[in-house]
C-alpha positions in Angstrom: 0.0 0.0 0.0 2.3 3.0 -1.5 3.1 5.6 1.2 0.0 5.5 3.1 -1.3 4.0 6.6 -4.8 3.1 5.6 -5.8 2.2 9.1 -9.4 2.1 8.1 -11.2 -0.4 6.5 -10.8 -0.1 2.4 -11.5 -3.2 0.2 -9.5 -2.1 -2.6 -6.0 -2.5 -0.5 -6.2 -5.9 1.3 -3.7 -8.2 -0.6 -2.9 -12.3 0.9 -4.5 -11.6 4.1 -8.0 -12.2 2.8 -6.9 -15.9 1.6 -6.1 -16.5 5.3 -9.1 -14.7 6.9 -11.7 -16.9 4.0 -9.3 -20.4 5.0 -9.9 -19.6 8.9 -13.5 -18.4 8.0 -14.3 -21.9 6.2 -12.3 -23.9 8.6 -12.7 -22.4 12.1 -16.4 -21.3 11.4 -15.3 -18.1 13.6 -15.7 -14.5 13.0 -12.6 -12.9 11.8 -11.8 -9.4 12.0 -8.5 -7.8 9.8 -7.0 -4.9 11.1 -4.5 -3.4 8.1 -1.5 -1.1 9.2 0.7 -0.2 6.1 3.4 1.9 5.7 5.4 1.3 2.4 9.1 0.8 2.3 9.7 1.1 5.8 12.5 -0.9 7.6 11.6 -2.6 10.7 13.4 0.0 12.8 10.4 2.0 11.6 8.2 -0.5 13.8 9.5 -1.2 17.3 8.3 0.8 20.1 8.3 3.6 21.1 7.6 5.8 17.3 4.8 7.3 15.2 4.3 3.8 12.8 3.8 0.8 15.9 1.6 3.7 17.6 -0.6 3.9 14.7 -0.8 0.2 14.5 -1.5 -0.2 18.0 -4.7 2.7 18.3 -6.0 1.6 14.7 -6.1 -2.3 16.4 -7.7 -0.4 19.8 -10.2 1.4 17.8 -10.9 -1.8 16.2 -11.7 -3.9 19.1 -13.9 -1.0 21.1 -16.0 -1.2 18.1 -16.8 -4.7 17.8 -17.1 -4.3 21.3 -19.1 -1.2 20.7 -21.5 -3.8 18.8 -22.0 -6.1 21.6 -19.3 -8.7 20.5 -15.9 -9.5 22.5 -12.9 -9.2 21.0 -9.4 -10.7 21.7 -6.6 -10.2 19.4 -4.9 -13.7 19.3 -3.0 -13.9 15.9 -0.6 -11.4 14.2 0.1 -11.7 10.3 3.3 -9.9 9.7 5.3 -9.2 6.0 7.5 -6.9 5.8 11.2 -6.7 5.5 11.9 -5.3 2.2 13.5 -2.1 2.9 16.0 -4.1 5.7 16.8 -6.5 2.5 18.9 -3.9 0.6 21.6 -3.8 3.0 23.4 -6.6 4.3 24.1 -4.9 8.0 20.2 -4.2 8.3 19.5 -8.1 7.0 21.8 -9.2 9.3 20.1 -7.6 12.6 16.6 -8.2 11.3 15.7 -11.4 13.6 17.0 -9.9 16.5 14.8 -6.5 15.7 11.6 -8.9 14.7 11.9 -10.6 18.1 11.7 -7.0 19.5 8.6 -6.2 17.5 7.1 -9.2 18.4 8.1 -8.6 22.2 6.0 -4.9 22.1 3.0 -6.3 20.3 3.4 -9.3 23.2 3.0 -6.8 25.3 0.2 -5.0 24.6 -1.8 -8.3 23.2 -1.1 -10.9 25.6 
């Protein structure tokens, strides 16, 4: 999704996440909700805690669950679908370090989501 952090829900810019969400759909037989955060060409540096791109992420996942909950439904974020990585892949010193900064990401998200 060029340039933009479409944290509202837009048909037009959901990608492979909606071949997971129909699989879990069909298979599960529970409701899904998909919560898109994107932010193109950023490295993951751009993502770990504390900045401007994992606070966006985290208040457009809040707003999401208040208004399911809003509706009368509960809501539990339990699964996290992450791909990203481009921007650390052009250089070998950012590739390198990219696990280690992933486990980080993962940690904040952990942190806030349980």
């Amino acid at each position: 999704v060029a340039g933009t952090n479409n944290d509202a829900f837009d048909n037009t810019k959901l990608g492979m996440e909606m071949s997971l969400a129909k699989n879990f759909v069909a298979t599960k037989g529970l409701p899904l909700y998909i919560v898109k955060s994107a932010v193109d060409g950023t490295a993951i540096t751009q993502w770990t805690s504390p900045n401007t791109n994992f606070s966006n992420l985290s208040d457009a996942i809040q707003r999401a669950v208040q208004a399911i909950e809003d509706s009368g439904s509960v809501c539990k974020p339990v699964a996290f679908i992450w791909y990203q990585g481009e921007a650390d892949a052009l250089n070998s010193t950012e590739a390198a370090a990219y696990a280690t900064r992933l486990q980080q990401f993962i940690g904040n998200v952990n942190g806030i989501y349980g």
